[in-house]
C-alpha positions as CSV (number, residue, x, y, z in Angstrom):
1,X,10.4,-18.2,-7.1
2,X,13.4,-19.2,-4.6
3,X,12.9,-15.3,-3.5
4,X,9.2,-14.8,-2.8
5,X,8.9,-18.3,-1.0
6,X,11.7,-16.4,1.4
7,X,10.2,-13.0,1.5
8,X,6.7,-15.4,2.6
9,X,8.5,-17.8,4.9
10,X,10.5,-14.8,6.5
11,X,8.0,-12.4,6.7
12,X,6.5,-10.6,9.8
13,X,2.7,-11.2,10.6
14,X,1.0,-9.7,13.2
15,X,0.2,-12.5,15.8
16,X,-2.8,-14.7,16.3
17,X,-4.0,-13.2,19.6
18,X,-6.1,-10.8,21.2
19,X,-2.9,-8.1,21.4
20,X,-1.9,-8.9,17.8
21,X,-5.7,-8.2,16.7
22,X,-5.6,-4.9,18.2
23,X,-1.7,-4.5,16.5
24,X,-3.0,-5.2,13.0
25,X,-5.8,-2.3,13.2
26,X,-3.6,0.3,14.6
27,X,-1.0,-0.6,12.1
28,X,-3.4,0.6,9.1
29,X,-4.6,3.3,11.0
30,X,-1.7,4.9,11.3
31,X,-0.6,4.1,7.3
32,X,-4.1,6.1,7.0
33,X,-3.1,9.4,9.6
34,X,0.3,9.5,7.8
35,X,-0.9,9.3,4.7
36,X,-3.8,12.1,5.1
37,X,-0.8,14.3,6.1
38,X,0.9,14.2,3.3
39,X,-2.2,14.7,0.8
40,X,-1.7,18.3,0.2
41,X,1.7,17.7,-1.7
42,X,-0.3,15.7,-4.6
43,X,-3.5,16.9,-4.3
44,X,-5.3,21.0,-4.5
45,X,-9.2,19.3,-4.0
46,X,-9.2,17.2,-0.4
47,X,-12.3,15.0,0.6
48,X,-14.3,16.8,3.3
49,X,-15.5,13.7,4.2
50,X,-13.6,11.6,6.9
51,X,-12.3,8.3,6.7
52,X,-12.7,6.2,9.7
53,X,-10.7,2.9,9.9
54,X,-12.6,0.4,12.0
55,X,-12.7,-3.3,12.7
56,X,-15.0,-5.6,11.2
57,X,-17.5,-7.0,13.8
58,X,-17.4,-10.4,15.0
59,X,-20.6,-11.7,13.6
60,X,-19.1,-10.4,9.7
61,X,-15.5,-11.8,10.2
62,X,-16.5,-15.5,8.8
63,X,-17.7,-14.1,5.4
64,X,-15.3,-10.6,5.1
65,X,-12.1,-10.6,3.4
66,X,-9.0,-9.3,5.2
67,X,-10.0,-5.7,4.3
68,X,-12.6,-3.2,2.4
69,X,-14.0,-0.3,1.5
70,X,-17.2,1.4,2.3
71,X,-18.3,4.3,1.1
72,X,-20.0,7.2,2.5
73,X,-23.6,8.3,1.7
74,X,-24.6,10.9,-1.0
75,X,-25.7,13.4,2.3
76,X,-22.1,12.8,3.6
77,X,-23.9,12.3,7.0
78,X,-21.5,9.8,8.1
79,X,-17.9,9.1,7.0
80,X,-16.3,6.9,4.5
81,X,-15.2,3.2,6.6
82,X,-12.0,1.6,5.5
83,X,-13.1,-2.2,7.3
84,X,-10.1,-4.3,8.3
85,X,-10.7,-8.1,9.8
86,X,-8.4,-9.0,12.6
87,X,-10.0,-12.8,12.1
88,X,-7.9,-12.5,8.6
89,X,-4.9,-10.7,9.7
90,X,-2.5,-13.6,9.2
91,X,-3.6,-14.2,5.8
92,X,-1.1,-11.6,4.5
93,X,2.3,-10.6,5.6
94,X,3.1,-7.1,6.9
95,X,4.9,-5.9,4.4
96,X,1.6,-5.8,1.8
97,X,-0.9,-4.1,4.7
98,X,0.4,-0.8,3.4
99,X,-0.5,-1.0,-0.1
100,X,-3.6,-2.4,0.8
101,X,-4.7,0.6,3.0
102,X,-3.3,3.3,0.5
103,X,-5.7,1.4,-2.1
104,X,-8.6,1.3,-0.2
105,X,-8.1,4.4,2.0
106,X,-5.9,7.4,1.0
107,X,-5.4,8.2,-1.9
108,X,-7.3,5.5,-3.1
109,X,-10.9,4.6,-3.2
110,X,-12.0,7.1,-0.6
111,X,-10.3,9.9,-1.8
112,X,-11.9,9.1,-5.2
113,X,-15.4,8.6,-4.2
114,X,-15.4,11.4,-1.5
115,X,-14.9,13.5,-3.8
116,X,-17.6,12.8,-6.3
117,X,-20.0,12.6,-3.6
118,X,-19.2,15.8,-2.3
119,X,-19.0,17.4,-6.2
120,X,-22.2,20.0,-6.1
121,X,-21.4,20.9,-10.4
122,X,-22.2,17.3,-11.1
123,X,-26.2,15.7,-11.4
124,X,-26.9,13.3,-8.4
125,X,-26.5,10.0,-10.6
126,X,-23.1,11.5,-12.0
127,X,-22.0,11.1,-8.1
128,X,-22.9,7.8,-7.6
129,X,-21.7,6.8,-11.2
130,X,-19.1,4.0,-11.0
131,X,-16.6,2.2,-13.9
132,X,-15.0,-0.6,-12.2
133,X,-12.0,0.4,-14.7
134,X,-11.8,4.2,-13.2
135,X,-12.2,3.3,-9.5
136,X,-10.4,0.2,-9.1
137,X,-8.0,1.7,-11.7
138,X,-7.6,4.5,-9.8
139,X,-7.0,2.1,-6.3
140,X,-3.9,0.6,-8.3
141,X,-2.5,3.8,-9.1
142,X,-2.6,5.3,-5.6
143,X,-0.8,2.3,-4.5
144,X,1.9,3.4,-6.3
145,X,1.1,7.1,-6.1
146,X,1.6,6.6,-2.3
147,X,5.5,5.3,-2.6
148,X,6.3,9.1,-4.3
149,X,3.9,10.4,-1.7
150,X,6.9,9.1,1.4
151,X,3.6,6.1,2.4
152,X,6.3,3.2,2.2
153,X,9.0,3.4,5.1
154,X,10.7,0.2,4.3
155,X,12.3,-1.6,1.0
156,X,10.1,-4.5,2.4
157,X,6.6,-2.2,2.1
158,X,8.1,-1.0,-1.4
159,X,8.6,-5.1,-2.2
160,X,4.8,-5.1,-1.1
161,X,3.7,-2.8,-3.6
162,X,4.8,-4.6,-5.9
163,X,3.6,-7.6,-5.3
164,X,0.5,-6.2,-5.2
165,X,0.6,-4.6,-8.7
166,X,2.0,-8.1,-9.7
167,X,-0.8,-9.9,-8.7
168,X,-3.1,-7.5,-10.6
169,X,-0.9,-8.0,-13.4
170,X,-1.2,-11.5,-13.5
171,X,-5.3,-11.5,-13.9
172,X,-4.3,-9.9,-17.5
173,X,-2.8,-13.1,-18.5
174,X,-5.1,-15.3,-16.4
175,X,-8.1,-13.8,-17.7
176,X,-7.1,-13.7,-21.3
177,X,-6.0,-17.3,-21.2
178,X,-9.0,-18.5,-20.1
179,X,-11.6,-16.5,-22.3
180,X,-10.0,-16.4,-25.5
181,X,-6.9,-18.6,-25.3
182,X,-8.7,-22.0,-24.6
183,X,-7.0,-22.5,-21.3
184,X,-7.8,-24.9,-18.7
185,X,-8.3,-24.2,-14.9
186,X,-4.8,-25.9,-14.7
187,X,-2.9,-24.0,-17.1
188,X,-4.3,-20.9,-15.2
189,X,-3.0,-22.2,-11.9
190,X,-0.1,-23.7,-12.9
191,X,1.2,-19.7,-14.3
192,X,-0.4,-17.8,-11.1
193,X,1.8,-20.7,-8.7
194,X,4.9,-19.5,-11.2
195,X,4.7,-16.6,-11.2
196,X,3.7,-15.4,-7.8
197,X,3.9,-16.1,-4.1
198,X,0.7,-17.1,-3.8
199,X,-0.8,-20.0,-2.2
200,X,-2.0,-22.6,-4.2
201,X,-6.0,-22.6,-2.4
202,X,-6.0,-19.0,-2.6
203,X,-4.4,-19.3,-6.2
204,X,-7.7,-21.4,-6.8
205,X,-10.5,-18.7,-5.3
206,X,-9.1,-16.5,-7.5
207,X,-9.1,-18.3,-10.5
208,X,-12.6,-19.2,-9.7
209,X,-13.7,-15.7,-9.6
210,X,-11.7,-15.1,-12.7
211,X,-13.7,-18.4,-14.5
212,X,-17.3,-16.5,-13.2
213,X,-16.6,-13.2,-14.2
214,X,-14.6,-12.4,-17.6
215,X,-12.8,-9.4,-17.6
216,X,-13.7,-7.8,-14.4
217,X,-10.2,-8.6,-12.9
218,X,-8.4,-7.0,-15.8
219,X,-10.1,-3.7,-14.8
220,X,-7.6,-3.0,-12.0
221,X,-4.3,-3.2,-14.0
222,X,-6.0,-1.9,-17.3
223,X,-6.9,1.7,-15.8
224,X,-4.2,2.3,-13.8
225,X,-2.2,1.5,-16.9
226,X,-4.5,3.7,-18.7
227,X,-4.3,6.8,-15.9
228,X,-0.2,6.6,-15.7
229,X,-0.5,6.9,-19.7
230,X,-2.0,10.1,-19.0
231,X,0.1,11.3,-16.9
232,X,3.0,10.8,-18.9
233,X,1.1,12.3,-22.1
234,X,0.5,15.3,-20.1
235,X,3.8,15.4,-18.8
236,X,5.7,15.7,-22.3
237,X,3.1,17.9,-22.9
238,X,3.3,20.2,-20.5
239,X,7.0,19.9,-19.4
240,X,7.6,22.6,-16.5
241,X,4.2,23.9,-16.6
242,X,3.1,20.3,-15.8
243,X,1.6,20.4,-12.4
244,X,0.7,17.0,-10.4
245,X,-1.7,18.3,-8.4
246,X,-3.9,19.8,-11.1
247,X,-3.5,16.9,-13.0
248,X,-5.5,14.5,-10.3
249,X,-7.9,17.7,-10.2
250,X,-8.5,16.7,-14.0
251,X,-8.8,12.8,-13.3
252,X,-11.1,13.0,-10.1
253,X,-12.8,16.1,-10.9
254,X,-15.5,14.7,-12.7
255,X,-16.6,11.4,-11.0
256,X,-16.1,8.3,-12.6
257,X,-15.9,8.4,-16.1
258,X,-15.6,5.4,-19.0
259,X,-11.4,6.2,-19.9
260,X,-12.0,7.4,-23.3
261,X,-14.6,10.2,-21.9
262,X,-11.6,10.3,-19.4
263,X,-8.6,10.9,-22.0
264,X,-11.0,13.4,-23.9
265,X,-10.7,15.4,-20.5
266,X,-7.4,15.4,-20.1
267,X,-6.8,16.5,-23.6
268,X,-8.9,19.8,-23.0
269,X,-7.1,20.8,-19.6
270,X,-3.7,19.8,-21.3
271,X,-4.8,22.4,-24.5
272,X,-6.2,25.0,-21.9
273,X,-2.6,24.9,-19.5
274,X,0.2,25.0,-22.8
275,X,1.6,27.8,-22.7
């Protein structure tokens, strides 16, 4: 606890002013660039579509969080927006933007949903198909997809990631407590405040969300969870004739998918590469 209030207290934050807004966008743009670069070393299927990171407009900056995705059409006739709100940018530390961007961006959610919205083999509602477990599942992992991709260029952006998977690991507990466990609102805050650097108010917005919709946070940690399993299955499988590259192939290839249709997949392109 003594550590994260130091990592918080001492940590760099883009500054409140016009220059700093303007600091904070280019920052995540350029995590984006760099990290579209270095696609081809995990990845044999790229999106076609672009990804354009942009600021939110003023009149949206009240009511936006800090940073989101937006996705393209099923036409492809404009690009995929990864939305970032300079009104917000001091609401997290710099070392966490990266993660953020790699989970929304590249590899995350846009390389994802390009791709099934550029998949002719699949029926139009099979493209626009989503399981919050897959996609946001999917987000998680690319966080941490990204630190063996080269995304993270400091011990402080690696400390970021983690946080970030931290926090997603927390709603597992949080949400269990409170939905079968009998916990109170308090009991929930009083283990998020222990067990993360959190604030306390935003401690209590996410609780709330937690309290108004069972089970959707555990969605995040239970398919990435789920989608490194795979890996790893594959990977003893396989051994030497495992290849990375064709294993994300297998887990994008086919739009979302519910995980066991998604494990049932895996299993036939594990059978059709042993050798």
């Amino acid at each position: 606890k003594t550590f994260f209030s130091w990592m918080e207290e001492s940590a760099e934050r883009f500054e409140q002013d016009p220059q700093g807004e303007l600091d904070f966008v280019a920052y995540q743009r350029d995590k984006v660039a760099a990290m579209s670069m270095r696609l081809h070393k995990s990845f044999s299927t790229l999106p076609k579509t672009p990804i354009v990171v942009r600021p939110v407009a003023k009149y949206r900056q009240q009511s936006a969080p800090i940073a989101f995705y937006e996705q393209p059409p099923l036409d492809a006739s404009r690009p995929g927006f990864y939305y970032v709100n300079p009104s917000r940018q001091h609401d997290l530390p710099k070392y966490r933007l990266a993660a953020l961007a790699y989970h929304e961006a590249l590899p995350g959610h846009h390389m994802q949903i390009a791709l099934a919205r550029e998949n002719q083999n699949l029926a139009s509602f099979r493209r626009l198909l989503s399981f919050t477990a897959f996609s946001e599942g999917w987000g998680l992992y690319a966080e941490k997809l990204a630190d063996e991709m080269g995304g993270y260029t400091s011990n402080e952006e690696r400390y970021g990631q983690l946080i970030m998977e931290l926090w997603r690991a927390v709603r597992l507990v949080i949400d269990t407590g409170l939905h079968a466990k009998d916990w109170s609102t308090e009991q929930a805050l009083d283990y998020r405040l222990a067990n993360t650097p959190f604030s306390k108010q935003d401690s209590i917005h996410a609780i709330e969300r937690y309290v108004v919709m069972p089970g959707q946070a555990t969605s995040y940690k239970i398919g990435a969870m789920e989608i490194e399993r795979l890996r790893k299955k594959a990977e003893q499988r396989l051994g030497k004739y495992f290849s990375l590259s064709q294993f994300h192939h297998v887990i994008l290839g086919q739009g979302a998918l519910p995980l066991d249709l998604l494990e049932q997949q895996v299993d036939v392109w594990i059978k059709q590469s042993e050798h």
